[in-house]
C-alpha positions as CSV (number, residue, x, y, z in Angstrom):
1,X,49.6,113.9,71.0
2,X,50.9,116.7,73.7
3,X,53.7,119.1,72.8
4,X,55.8,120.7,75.3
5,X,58.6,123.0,75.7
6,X,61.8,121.4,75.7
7,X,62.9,122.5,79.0
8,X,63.3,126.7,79.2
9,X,63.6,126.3,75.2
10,X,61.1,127.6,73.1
11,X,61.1,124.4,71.0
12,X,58.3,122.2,71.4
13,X,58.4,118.0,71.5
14,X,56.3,115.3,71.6
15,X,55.8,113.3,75.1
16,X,57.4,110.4,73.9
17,X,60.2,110.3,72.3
18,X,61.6,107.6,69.8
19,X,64.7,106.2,70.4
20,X,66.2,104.6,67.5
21,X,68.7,102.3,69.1
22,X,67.2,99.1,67.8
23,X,67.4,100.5,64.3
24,X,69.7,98.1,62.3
25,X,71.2,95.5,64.6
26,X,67.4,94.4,65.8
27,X,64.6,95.9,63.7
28,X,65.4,96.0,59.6
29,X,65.6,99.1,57.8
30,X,62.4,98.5,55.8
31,X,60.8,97.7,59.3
32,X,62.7,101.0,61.1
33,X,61.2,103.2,58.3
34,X,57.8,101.7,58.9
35,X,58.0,102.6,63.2
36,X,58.6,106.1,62.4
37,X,56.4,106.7,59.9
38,X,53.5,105.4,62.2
39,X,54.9,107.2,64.7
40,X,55.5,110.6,62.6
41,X,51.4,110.0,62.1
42,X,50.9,109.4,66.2
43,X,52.1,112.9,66.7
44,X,55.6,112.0,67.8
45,X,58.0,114.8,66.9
46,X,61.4,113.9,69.1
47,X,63.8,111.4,67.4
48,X,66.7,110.5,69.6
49,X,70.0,108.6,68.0
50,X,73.3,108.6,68.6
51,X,76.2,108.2,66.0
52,X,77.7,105.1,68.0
53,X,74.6,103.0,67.2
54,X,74.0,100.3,64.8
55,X,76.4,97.5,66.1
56,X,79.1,98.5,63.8
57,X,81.6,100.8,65.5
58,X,82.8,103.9,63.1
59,X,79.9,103.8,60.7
60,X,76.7,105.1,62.3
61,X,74.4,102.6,61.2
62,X,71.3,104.1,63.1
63,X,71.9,107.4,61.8
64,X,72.2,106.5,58.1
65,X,69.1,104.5,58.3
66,X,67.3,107.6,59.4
67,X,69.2,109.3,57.3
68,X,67.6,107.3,54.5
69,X,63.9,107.7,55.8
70,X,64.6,111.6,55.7
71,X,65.5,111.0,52.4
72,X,62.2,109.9,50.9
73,X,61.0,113.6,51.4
74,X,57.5,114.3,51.9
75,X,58.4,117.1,54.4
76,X,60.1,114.2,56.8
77,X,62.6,116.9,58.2
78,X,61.0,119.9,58.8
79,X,58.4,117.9,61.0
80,X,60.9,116.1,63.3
81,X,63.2,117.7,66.3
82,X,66.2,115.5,65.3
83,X,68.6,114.7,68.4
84,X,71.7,112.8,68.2
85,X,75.1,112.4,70.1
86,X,78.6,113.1,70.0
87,X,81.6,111.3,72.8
88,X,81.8,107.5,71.7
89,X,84.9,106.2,70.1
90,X,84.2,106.5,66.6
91,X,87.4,105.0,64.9
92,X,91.0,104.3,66.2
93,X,93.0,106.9,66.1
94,X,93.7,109.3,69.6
95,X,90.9,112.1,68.7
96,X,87.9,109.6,67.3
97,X,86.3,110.2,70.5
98,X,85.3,112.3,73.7
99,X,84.8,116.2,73.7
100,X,87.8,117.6,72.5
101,X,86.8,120.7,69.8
102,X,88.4,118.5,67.0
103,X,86.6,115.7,67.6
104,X,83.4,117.4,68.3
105,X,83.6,119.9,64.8
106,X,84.6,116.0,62.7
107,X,81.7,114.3,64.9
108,X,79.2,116.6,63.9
109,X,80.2,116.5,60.6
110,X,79.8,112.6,59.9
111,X,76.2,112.5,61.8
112,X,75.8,115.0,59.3
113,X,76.5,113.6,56.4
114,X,74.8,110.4,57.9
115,X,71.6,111.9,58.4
116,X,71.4,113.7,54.9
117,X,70.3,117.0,56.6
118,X,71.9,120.2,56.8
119,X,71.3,120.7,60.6
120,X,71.0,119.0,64.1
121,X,68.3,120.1,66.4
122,X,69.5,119.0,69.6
123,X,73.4,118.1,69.8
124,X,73.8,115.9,73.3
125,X,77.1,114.9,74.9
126,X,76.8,111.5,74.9
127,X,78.9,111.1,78.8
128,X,80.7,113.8,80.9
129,X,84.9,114.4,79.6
130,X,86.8,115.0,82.4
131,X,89.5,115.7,80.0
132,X,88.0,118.3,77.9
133,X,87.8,122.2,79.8
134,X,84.0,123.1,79.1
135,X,85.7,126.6,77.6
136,X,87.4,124.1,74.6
137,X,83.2,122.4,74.7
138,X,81.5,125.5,74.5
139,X,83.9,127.2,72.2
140,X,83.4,124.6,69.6
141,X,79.6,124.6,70.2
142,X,79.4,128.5,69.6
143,X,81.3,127.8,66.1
144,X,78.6,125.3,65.5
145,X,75.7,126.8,66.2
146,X,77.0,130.1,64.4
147,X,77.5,127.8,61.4
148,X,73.5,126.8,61.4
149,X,75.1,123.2,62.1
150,X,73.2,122.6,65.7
151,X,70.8,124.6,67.2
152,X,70.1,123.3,70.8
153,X,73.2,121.3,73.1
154,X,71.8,118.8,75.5
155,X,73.7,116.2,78.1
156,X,73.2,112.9,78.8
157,X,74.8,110.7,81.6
158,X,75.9,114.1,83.4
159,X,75.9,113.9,87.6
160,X,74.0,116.8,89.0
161,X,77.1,119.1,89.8
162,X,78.4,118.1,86.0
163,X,75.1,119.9,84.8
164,X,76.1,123.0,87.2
165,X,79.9,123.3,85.7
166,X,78.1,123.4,82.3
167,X,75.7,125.7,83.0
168,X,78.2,128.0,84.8
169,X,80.6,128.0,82.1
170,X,77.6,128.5,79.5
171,X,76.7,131.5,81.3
172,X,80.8,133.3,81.7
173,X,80.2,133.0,77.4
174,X,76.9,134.5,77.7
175,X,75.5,131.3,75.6
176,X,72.5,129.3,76.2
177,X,74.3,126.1,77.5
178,X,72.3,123.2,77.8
179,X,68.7,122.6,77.6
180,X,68.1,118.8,78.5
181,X,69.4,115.9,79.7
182,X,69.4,112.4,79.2
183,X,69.3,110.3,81.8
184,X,68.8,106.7,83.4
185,X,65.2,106.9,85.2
186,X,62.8,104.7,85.8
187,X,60.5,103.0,88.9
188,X,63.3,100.5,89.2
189,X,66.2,103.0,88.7
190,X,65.4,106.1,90.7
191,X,68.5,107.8,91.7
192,X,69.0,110.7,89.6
193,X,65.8,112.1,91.9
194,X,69.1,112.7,94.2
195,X,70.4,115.3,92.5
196,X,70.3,115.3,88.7
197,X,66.5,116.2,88.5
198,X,66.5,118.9,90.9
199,X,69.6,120.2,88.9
200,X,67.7,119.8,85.9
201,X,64.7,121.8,87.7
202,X,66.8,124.8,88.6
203,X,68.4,125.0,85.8
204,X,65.6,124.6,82.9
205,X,66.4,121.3,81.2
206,X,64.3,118.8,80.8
207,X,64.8,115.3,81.1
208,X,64.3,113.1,78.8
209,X,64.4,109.6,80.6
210,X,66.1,106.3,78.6
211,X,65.4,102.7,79.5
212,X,62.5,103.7,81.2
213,X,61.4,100.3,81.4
214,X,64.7,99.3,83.1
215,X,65.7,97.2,79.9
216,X,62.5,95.3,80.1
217,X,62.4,94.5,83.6
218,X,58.9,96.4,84.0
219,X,57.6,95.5,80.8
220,X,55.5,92.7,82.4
221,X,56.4,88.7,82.3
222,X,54.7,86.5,80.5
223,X,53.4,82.7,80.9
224,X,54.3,80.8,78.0
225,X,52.4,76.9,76.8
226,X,55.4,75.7,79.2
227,X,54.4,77.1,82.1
228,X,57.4,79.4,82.5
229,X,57.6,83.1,83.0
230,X,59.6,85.4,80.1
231,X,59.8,88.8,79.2
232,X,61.5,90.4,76.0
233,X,64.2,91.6,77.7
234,X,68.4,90.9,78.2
235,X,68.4,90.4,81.6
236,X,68.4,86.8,83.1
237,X,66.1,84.7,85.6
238,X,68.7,85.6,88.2
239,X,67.9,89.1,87.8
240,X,64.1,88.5,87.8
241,X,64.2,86.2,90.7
242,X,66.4,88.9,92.8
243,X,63.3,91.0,92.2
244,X,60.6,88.7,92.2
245,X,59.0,90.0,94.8
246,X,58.8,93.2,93.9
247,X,57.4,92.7,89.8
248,X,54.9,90.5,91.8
249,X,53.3,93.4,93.5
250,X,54.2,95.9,90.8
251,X,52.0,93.8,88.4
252,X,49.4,92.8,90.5
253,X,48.9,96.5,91.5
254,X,49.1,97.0,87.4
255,X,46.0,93.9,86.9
256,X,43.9,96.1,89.5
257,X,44.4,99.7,87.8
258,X,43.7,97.7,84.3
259,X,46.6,98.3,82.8
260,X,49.9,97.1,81.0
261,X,53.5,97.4,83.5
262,X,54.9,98.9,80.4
263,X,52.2,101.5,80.4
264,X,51.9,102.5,83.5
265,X,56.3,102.5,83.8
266,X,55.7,105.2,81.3
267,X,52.6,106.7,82.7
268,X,54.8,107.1,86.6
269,X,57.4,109.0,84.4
270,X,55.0,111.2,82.5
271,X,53.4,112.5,85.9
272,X,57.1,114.3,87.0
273,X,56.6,117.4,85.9
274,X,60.7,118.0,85.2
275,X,60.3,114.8,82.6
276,X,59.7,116.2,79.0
277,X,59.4,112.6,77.7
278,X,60.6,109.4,78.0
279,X,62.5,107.7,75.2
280,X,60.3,104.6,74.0
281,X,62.4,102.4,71.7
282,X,59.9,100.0,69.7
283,X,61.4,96.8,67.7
284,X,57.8,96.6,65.8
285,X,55.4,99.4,65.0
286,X,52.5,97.0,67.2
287,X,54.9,97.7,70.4
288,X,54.8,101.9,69.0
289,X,51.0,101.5,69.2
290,X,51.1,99.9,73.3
291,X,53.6,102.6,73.9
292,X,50.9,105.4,72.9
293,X,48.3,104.1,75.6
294,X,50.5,105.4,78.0
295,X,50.2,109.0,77.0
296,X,45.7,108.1,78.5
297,X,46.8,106.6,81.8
298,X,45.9,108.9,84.8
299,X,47.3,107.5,88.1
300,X,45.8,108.7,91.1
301,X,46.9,109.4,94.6
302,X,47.2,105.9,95.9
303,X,48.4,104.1,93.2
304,X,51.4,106.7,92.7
305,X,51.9,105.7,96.4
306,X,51.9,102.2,96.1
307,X,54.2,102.4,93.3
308,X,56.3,104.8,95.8
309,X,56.7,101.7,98.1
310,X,57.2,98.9,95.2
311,X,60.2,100.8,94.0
312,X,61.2,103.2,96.7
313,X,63.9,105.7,95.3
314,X,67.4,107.2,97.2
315,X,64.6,109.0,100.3
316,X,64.2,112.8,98.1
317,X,66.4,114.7,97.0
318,X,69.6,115.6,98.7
319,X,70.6,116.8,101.1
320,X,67.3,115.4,103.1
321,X,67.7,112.3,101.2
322,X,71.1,111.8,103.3
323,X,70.9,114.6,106.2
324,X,68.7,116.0,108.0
């Protein structure tokens, strides 16, 4: 497994990380524990949650199952960069939710106690506040980190000129600000090139890409005894059949290189050199072990091109994209 710097950070993650989303509503606990073991033994170092998951609002299901897994010692913490999220409405009272300082210090607090450990690597805003001033944000970040309570602060769902404001602001306090951010990216969902990557590029953070395979649109499709085309994925036939000509060529270019769509969806991602790792989110520890084949797949020249024209993205990045 590769290690990298977490953008301008000094701290050093795996390039995939595991996204724990599934964890509870979809994959058991007995099951969860299992994925990151294995994947703890693969190399993988970057957990991602958030304390809305789990399917039941308020508790922070996710968190307490890994919260749990930590639990069973054997060094479990100390060898994991632990990431989760703050901004979701938590409970129903005016300040369970958003950025305000209050909610922020009690939000922290309750992933805390969730996870059973004494610290969060990488703190992310979950969405932009346009309510909160980033000198209330920033304040209460400073009195965390100061506390040993976070270490790193990360964004995710941020526009490209949100991640500027941030930064700014981080720098007036003379504080580190953010280091990553989290964003929607994929072949089939490529407009953050626009202007949140290169944001991300001049400003150090690196991106850590979720749904990566657009919600299992590139995961591949199936035959079944019936004769009819699936894939493990929420969208409907609608959707597929809007793109139908498009997932044909994409896996018929895939049958030719040898490969799985999954793979080589996460293979395109891993040759941007602003991505630090995409978020995989297995439901079985056999879909962990097709994740990791990615990691071997080296696409050349042409095929990156062909994949260019399959799923074009916004024309560059701005202002070319949209001006001359």
């Amino acid at each position: 497994m590769q290690h990298v710097h977490l953008g301008r950070s000094g701290l050093k993650v795996s390039r995939l990380c595991l996204g724990t989303m599934n964890f509870g509503p979809i994959t058991s606990e007995a099951d969860s524990h299992s994925i990151m073991d294995k994947a703890l033994e693969a190399g993988i170092n970057f957990f991602d949650t958030a304390n809305i998951y789990g399917g039941k609002p308020g508790e922070g299901w996710t968190e307490q199952i890994i919260g749990r897994w930590i639990a069973k010692g054997g060094g479990r913490r100390d060898k994991i960069v632990l990431a989760t999220k703050v901004y979701n409405r938590m409970g129903e009272w005016p300040n369970e939710s958003r950025l305000s300082a209050y909610h922020i210090r009690k939000a922290c607090d309750e992933s805390l106690r969730r996870l059973q450990t004494d610290r969060i690597d990488l703190y992310q805003f979950h969405h932009v506040d346009r309510e909160s001033p980033w000198e209330e944000i920033w304040q209460a970040m400073e009195q965390l980190t100061q506390a040993g309570k976070i270490i790193y602060a990360g964004s995710s769902n941020f526009a490209g000129w949100h991640i500027a404001q941030a930064q700014a602001e981080a720098g007036k306090r003379h504080f580190l600000g953010l280091i990553s951010e989290q964003c929607r990216y994929s072949l089939a969902h490529r407009m953050v090139e626009m202007e949140v990557l290169p944001a991300c590029r001049g400003y150090g953070l690196g991106v850590i890409p979720w749904s990566p395979l657009a919600g299992g649109l590139l995961a591949g499709r199936e035959k079944t005894d019936a004769g009819r085309r699936v894939s493990a994925t929420k969208h409907d036939p609608q959707f597929f059949e809007k793109h139908k000509n498009q997932l044909d060529a994409y896996e018929s270019l895939c049958r030719e290189l040898g490969e799985k769509p999954a793979d080589v969806a996460l293979a395109w991602l891993l040759h941007n050199s602003v991505v630090t790792g995409p978020i995989i989110g297995p439901r079985t520890v056999g879909q962990l072990h097709g994740n990791l084949h990615s990691l071997d797949i080296k696409l050349n020249a042409d095929a990156m091109k062909r994949l260019d024209q399959i799923w074009p993205g916004p024309g560059g990045e701005a202002p070319e994209a949209f001006a001359w």
